[in-house]
N, CA, C and O atoms as a printed pandas DataFrame, in Angstrom:
     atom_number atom_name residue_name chain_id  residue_number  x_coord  y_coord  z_coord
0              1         N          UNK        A               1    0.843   -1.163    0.000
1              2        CA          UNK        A               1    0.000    0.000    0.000
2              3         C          UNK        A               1    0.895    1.235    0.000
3              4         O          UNK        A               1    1.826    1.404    0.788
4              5         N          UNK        A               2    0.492    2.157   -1.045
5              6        CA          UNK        A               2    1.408    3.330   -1.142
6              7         C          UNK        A               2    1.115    4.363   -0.645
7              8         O          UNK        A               2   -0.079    4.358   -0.947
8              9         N          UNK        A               3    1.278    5.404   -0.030
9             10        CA          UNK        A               3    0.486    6.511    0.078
10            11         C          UNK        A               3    2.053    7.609    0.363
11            12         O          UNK        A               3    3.251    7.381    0.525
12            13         N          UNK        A               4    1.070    8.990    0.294
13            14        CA          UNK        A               4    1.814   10.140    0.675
14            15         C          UNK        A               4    0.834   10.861    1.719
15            16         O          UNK        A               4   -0.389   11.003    1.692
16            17         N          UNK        A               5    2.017   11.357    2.855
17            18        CA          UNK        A               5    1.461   12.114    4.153
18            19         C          UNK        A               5    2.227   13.367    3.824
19            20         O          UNK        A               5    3.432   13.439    3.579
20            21         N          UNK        A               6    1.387   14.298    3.853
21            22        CA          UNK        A               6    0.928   16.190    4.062
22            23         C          UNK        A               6    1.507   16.572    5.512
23            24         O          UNK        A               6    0.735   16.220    6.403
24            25         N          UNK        A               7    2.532   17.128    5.912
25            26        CA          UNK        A               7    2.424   17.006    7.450
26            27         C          UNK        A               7    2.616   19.057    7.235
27            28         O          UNK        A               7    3.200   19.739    6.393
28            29         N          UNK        A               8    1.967   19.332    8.209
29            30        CA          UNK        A               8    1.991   20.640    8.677
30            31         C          UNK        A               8    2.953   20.724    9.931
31            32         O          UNK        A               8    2.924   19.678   10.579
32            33         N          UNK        A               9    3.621   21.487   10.338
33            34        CA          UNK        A               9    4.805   21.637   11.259
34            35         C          UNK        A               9    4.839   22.905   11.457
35            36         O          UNK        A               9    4.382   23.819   10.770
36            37         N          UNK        A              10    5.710   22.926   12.960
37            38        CA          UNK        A              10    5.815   24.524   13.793
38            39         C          UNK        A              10    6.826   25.028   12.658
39            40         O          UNK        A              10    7.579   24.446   11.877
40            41         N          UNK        A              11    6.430   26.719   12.980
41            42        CA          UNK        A              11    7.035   27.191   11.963
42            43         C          UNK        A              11    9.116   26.922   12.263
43            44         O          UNK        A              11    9.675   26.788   13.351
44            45         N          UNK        A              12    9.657   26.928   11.093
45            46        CA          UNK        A              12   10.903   26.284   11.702
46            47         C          UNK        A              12   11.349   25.681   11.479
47            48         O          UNK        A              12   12.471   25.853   11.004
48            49         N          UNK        A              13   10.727   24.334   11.676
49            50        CA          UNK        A              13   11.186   22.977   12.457
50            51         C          UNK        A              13   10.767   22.269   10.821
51            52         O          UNK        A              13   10.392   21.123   11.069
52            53         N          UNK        A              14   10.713   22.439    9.744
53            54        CA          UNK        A              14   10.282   21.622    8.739
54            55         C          UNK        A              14   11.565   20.808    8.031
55            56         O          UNK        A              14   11.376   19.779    7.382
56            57         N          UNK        A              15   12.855   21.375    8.227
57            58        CA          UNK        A              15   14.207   20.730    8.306
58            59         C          UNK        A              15   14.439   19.248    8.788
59            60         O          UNK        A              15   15.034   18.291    8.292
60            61         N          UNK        A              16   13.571   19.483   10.219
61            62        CA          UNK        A              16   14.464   18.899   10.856
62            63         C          UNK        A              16   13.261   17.132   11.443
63            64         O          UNK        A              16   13.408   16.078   12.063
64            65         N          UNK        A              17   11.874   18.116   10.474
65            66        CA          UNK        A              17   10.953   17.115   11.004
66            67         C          UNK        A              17   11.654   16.204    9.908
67            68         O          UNK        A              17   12.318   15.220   10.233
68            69         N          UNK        A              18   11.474   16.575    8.653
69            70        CA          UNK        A              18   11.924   15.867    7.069
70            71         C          UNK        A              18   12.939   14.625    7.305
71            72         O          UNK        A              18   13.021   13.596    6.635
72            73         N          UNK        A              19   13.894   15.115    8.758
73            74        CA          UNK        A              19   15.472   14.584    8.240
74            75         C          UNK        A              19   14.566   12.869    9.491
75            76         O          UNK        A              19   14.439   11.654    9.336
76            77         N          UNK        A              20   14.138   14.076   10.768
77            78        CA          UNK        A              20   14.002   12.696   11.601
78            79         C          UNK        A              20   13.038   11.769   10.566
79            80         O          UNK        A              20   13.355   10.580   10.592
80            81         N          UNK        A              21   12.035   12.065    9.753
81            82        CA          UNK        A              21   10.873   11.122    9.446
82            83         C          UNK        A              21   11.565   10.119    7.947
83            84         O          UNK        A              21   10.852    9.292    7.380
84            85         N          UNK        A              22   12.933   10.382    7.533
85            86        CA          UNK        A              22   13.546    9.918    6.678
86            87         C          UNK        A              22   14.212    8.753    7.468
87            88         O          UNK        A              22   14.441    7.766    6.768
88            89         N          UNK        A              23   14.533    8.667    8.633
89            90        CA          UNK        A              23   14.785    7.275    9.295
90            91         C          UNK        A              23   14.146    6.536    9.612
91            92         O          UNK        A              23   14.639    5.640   10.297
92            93         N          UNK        A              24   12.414    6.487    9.232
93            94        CA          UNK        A              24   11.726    5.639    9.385
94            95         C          UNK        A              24   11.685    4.477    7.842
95            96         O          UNK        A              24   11.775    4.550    6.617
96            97         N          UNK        A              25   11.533    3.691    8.685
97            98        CA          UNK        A              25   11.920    1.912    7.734
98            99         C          UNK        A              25   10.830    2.301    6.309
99           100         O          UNK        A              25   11.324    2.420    5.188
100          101         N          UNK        A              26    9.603    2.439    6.504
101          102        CA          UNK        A              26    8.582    2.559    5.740
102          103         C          UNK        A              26    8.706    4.026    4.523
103          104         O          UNK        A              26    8.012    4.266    3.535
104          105         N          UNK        A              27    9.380    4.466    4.861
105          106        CA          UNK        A              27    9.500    5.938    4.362
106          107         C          UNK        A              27   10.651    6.206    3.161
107          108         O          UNK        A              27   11.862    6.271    3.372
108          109         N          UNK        A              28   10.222    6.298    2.308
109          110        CA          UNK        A              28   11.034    6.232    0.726
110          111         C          UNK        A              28   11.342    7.764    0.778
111          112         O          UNK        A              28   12.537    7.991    0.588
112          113         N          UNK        A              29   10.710    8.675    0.949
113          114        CA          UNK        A              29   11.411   10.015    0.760
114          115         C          UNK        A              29   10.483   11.119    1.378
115          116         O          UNK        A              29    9.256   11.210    1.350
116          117         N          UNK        A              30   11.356   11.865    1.897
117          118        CA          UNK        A              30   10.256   13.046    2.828
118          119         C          UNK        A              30   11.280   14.344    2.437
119          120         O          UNK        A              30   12.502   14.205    2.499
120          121         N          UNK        A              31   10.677   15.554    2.048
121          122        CA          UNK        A              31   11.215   16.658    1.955
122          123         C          UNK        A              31   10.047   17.462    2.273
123          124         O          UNK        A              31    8.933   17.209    2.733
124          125         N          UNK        A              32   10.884   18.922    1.730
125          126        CA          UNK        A              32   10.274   20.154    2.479
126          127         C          UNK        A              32    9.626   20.905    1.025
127          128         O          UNK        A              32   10.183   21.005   -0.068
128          129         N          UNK        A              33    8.424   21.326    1.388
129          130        CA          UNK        A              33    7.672   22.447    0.350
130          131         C          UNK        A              33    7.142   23.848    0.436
131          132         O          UNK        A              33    7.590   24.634    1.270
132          133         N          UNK        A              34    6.296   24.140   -0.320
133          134        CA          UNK        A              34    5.866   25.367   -0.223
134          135         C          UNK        A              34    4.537   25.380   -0.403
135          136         O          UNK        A              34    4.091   25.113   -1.518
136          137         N          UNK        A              35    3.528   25.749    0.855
137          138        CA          UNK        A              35    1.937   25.579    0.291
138          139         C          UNK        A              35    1.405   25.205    1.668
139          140         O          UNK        A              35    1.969   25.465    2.731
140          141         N          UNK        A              36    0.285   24.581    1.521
141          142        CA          UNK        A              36   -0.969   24.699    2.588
142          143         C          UNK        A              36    0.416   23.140    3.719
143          144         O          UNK        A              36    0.507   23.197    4.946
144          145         N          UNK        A              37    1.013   22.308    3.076
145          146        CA          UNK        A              37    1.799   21.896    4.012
146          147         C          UNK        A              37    3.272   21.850    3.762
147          148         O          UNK        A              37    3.797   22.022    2.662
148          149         N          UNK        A              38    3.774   21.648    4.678
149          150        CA          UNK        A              38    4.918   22.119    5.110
150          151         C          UNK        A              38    6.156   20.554    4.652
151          152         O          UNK        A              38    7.336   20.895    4.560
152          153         N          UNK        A              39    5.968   19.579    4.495
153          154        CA          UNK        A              39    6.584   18.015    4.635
154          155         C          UNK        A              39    5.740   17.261    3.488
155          156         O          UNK        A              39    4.515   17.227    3.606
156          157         N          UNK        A              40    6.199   16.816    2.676
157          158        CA          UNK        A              40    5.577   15.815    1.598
158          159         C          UNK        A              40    6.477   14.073    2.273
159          160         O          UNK        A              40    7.679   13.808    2.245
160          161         N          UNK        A              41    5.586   13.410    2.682
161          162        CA          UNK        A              41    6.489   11.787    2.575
162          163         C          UNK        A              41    5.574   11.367    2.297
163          164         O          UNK        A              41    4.395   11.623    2.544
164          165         N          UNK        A              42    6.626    9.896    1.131
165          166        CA          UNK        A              42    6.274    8.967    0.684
166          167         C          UNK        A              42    6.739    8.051    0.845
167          168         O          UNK        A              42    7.938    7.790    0.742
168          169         N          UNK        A              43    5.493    7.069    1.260
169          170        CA          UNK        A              43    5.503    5.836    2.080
170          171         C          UNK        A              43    4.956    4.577    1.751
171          172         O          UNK        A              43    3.838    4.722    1.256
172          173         N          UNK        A              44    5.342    3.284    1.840
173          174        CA          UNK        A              44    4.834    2.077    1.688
174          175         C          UNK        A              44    4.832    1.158    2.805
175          176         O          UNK        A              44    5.829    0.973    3.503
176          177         N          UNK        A              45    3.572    0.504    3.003
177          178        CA          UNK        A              45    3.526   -0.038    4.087
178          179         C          UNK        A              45    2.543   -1.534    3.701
179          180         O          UNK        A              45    1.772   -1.601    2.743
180          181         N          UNK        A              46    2.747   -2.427    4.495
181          182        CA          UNK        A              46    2.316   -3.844    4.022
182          183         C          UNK        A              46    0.719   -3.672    4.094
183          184         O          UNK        A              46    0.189   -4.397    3.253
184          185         N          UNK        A              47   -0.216   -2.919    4.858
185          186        CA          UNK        A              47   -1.393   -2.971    5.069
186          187         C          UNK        A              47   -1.941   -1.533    5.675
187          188         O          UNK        A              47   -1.296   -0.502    5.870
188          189         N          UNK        A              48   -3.596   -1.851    5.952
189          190        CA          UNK        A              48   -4.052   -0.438    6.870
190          191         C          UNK        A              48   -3.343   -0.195    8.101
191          192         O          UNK        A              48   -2.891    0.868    8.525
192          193         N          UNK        A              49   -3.321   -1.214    8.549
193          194        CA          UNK        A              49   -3.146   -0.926   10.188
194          195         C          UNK        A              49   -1.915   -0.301   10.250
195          196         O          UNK        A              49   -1.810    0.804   10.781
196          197         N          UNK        A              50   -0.762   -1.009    9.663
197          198        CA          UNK        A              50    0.625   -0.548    9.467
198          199         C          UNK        A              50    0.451    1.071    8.654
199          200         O          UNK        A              50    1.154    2.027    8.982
200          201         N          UNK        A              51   -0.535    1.137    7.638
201          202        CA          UNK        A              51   -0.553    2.861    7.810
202          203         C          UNK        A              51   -0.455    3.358    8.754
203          204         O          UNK        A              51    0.488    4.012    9.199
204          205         N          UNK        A              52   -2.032    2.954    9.460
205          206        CA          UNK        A              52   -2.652    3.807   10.714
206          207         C          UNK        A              52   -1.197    3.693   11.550
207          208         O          UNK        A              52   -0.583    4.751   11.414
208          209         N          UNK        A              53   -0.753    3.102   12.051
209          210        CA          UNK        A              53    0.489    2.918   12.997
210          211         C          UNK        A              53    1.450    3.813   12.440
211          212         O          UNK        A              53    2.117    4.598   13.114
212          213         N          UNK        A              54    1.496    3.721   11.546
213          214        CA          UNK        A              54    3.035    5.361   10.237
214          215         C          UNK        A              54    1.846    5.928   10.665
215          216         O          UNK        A              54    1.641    5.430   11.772
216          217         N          UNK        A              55    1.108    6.560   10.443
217          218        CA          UNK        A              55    0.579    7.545   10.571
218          219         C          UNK        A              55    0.685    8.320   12.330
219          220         O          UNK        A              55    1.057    9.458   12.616
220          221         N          UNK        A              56    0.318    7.470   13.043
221          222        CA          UNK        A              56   -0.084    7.694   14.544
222          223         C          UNK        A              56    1.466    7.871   14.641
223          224         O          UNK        A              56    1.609    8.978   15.161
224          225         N          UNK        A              57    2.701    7.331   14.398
225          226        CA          UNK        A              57    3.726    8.162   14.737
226          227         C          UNK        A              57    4.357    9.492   14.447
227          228         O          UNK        A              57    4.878   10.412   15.077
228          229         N          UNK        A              58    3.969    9.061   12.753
229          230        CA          UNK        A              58    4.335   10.742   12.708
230          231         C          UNK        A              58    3.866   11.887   13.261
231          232         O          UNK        A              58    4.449   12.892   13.668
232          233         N          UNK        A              59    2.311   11.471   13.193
233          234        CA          UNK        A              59    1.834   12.701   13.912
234          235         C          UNK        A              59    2.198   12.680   15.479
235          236         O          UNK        A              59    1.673   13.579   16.135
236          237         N          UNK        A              60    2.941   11.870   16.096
237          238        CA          UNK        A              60    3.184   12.257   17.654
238          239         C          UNK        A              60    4.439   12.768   17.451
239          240         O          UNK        A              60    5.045   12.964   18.505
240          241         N          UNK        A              61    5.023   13.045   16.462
241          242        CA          UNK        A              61    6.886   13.340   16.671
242          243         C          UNK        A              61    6.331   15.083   17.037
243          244         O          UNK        A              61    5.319   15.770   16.902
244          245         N          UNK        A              62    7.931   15.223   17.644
245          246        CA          UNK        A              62    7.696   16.984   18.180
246          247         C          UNK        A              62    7.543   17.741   16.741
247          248         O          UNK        A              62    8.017   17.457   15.641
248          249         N          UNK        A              63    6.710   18.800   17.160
249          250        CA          UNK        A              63    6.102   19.823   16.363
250          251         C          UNK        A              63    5.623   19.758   15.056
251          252         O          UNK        A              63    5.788   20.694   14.274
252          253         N          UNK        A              64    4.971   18.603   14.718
253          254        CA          UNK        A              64    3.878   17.805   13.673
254          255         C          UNK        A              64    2.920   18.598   14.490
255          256         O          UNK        A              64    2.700   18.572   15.701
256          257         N          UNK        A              65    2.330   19.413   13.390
257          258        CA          UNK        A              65    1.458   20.284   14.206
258          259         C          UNK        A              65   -0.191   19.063   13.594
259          260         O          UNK        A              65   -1.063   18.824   14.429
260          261         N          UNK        A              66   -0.288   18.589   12.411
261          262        CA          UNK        A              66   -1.143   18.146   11.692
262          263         C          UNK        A              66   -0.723   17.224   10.080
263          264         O          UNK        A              66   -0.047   17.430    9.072
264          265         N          UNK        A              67   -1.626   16.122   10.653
265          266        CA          UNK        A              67   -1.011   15.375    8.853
266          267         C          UNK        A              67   -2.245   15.190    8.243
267          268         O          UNK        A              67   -3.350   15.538    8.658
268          269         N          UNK        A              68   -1.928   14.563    7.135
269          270        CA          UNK        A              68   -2.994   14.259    6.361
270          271         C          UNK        A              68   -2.532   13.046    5.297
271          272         O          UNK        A              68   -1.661   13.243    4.450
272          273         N          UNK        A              69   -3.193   11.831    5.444
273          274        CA          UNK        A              69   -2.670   11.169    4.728
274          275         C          UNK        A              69   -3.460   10.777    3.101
275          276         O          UNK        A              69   -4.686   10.831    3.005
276          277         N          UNK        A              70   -2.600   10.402    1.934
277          278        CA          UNK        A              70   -3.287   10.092    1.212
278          279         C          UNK        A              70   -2.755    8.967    0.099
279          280         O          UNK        A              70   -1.833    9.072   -0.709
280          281         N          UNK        A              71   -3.821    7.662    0.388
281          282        CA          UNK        A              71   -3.563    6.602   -0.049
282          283         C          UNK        A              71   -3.794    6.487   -1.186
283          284         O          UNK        A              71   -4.840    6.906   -1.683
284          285         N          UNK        A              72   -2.514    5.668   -2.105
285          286        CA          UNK        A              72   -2.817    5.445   -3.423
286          287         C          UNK        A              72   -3.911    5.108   -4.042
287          288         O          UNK        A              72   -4.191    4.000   -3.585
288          289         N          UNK        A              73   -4.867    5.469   -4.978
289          290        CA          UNK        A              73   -6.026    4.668   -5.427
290          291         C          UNK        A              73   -5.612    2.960   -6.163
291          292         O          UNK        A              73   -6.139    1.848   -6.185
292          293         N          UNK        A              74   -4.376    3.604   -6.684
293          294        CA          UNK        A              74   -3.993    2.255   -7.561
294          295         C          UNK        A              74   -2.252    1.985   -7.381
295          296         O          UNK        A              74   -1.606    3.026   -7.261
296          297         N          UNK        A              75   -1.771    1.201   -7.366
297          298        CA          UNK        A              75   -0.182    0.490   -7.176
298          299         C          UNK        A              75    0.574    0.619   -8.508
299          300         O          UNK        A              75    1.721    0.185   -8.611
């Protein structure tokens, strides 16, 4: 299952969210943008739950103010 997470972050900190969320196992590439969010990653994960679980961490790391995830329609 593929998806990309939107993460919104304190102003700042979008460096440094990018670099920590690039050491996660599931996580093919996370950088920084310009627009309504702040962090683009892209992610693959074996199932939902293992989303929901990537998901529920990123959004607890410090100053993830808000994510938004969005799952591939098709592989």
């Amino acid at each position: 299952m593929k998806a990309c997470i939107l993460i919104r972050v304190r102003p700042g900190h979008h460096r440094r969210v990018a670099e920590k969320i690039t050491t996660l196992p599931e996580v093919s590439e996370a950088f920084s943008v310009m627009g309504t969010a702040d962090v683009v990653v892209r992610v693959e994960v074996k199932d939902l739950k293992a989303m929901t679980d990537l998901g529920t961490k990123i959004g607890n790391l410090q100053d993830v103010v808000t994510t938004e995830t969005l799952i591939a329609a098709e592989t």
